[in-house]
C-alpha positions, -999 to 999 in steps of 0.1 A, spaced: -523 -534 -490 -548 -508 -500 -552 -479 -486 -564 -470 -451 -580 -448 -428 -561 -442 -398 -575 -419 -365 -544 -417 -339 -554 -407 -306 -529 -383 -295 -534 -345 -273 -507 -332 -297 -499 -338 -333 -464 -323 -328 -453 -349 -306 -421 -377 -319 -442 -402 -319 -471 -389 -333 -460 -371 -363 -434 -406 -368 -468 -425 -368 -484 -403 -391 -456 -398 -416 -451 -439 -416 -484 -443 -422 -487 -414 -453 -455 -429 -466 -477 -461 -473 -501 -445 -491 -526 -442 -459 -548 -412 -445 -538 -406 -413 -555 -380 -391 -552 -370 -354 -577 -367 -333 -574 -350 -294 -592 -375 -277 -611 -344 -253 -628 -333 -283 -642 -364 -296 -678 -369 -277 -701 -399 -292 -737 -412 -287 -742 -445 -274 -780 -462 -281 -794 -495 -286 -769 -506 -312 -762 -473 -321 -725 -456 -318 -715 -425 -327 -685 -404 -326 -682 -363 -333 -653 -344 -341 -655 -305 -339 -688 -304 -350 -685 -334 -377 -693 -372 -372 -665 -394 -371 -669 -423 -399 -649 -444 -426 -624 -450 -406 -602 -486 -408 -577 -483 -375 -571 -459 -345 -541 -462 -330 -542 -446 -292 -515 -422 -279 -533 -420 -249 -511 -404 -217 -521 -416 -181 -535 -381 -171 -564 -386 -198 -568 -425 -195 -604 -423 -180 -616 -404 -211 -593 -413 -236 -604 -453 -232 -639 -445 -236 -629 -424 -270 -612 -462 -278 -633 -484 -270 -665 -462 -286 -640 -465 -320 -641 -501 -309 -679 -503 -308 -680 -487 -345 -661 -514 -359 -629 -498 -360 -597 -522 -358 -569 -509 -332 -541 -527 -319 -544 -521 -282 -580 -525 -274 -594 -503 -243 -591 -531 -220 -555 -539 -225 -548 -501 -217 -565 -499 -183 -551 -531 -177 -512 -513 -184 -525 -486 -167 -529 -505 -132 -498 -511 -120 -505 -535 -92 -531 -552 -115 -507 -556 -144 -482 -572 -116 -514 -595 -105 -518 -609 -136 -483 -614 -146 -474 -633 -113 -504 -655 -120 -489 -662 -156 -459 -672 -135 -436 -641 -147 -408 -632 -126 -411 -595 -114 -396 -574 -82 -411 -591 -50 -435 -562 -46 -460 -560 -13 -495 -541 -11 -518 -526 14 -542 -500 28 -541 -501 61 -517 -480 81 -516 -504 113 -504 -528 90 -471 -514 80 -448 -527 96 -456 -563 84 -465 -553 52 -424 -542 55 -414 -574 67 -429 -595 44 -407 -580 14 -378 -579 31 -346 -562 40 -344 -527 24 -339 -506 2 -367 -503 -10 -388 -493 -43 -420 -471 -32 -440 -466 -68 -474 -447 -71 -496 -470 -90 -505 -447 -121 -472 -425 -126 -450 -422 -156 -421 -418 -171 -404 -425 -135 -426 -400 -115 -440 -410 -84 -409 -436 -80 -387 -432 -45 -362 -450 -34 -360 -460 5 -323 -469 18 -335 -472 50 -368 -491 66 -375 -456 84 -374 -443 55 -399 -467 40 -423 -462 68 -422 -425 65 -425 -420 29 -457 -443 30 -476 -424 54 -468 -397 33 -483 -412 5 -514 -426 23 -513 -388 37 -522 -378 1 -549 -408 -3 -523 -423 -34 -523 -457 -44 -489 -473 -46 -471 -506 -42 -438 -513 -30 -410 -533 -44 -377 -551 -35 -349 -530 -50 -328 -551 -79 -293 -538 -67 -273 -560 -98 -292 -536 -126 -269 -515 -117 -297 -483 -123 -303 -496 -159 -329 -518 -173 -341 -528 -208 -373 -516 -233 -385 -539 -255 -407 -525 -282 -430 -556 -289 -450 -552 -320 -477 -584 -328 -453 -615 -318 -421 -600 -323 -395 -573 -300 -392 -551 -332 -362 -527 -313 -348 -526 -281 -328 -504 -260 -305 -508 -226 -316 -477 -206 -286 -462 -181 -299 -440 -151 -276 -411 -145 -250 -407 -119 -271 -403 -86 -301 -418 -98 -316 -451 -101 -344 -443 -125 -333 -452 -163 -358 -436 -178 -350 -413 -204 -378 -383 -193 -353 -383 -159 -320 -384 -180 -313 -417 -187 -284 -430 -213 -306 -452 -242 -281 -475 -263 -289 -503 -290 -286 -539 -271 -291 -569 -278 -317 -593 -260 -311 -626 -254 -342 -660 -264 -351 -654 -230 -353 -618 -225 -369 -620 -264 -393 -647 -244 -407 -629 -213 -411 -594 -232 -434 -613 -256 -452 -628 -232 -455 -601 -205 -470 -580 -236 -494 -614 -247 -506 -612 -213 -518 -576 -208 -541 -579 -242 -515 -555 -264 -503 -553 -296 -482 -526 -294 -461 -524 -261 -434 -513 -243 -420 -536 -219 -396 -532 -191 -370 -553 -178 -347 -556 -154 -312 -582 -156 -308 -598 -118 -291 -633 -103 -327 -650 -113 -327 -640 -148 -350 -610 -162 -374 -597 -142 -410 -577 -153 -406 -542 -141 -434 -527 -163 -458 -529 -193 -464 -496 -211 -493 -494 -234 -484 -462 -252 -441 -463 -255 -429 -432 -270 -409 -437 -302 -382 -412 -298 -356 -429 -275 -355 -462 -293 -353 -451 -329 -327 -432 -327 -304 -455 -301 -313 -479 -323 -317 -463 -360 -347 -487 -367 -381 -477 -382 -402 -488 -351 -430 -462 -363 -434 -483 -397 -433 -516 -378 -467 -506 -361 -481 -491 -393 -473 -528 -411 -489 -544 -382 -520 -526 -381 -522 -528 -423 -518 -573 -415 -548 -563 -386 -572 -549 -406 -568 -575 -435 -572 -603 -413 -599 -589 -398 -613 -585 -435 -608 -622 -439 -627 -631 -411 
């Protein structure tokens, strides 16, 4: 593969799984260069795109590979998708990140590629409540805001009451969330399947901590190497097919009705799974953006 140009969208070039990126990518010969999306600013004209860097354009480049964190996403997919307008090859196009991004429209579309998922339930108006309640069901309950993180913005209701009241709270403070059915056999854990192009490259059984329900590893969470099964291999593939990525972490959760969709993540950190797992995720993306950019060379 000859050597490549490579932007990575990232706020800071200290991060795990940005300086992983760019040392994967230098180890194969490539230039790698991060860019803070904020300072990038472009010109868009008839046919015309162009990017600016701290006072210098923006060019050459073969793939940009977004690190882009939810409290930027507005911005940061514009910075994408204007790389994307200048011919630049990235594995998770702008679309597929605001797609991630939503969770209720990420759960839309994988219900409507028949995906299993947490029976989740949706609405606006506060009259509407306590039917919106009984339509899922029996708590407890799973109250997520629709564009947290990292398990932010995730409650857990034991108690319809409780439901009731921390939605108000929530429509209180004009936040979108959605509601979910709580999957008691997980047990507080849940899986991350780090899907490169058409294959689960690592994965990772995440164990919340005592108290907590919440495996992720930002809240304490226990990561250890597991091993998926065709099935489990199956849906992650798909659930990442049908959000447009190429690079994605996806959630799951074990239950009675096999694995169930908890969530697609557009930018999955690095950190967690290579070392539970002692595998080179960060050069797995790096060989799948070198095959991108040569097929697109093809073409």
């Amino acid at each position: 593969m000859a050597a490549m140009k490579i932007a990575i969208l990232s706020r800071n070039s200290s991060l795990y799984s940005t300086s992983r990126l760019v040392e994967a990518g230098r180890q194969r010969g490539h230039t790698v260069r991060v860019l803070d999306p904020l300072r990038c600013y472009m010109r868009i004209s008839r046919g015309v795109f162009e990017m600016h860097y701290k006072g210098r354009a923006l060019t050459g480049f073969d793939a940009v590979i977004p690190r882009i964190g939810s409290s930027i996403t507005f911005y940061g997919t514009a910075v994408l998708r204007q790389f994307e307008m200048m011919g630049v090859y990235t594995p998770n196009c702008s679309d597929a990140v605001l797609r991630a991004r939503d969770k209720l429209r990420s759960l839309q579309l994988l219900a409507r590629e028949g995906m299993d998922l947490p029976m989740t339930v949706f609405g606006d108006y506060p009259d509407d409540t306590a039917d919106l309640l009984k339509m899922l069901g029996d708590p407890p309950h799973v109250i997520k805001l629709n564009e947290g993180a990292q398990g932010q913005g995730v409650l857990l209701a034991e108690k319809r009451s409780a439901s009731q009241g921390m939605i108000e709270a929530f429509r209180g403070l004009y936040a979108n969330f959605v509601v979910q059915e709580f999957i008691g056999e997980a047990g507080g854990g849940d899986l991350r399947c780090f899907v490169v192009g058409d294959r689960v490259a690592a994965a990772m059984h995440r164990q919340a901590p005592e108290g907590d329900f919440r495996a992720n590893l930002h809240r304490g969470g226990k990561a250890s190497a597991v091993e998926l099964t065709d099935q489990e291999v199956n849906v992650a593939l798909r659930a990442s097919a049908t959000m447009g990525l190429g690079v994605a972490g996806v959630d799951l959760l074990r239950s009675r009705r096999g694995p169930l969709v908890l969530e697609v993540n557009a930018s999955p950190g690095l950190e967690g799974i290579e070392q539970a797992t002692g595998l080179d995720v960060a050069g797995s993306i790096i060989s799948h953006v070198e095959a991108g950019v040569a097929a697109r060379a093809a073409r």
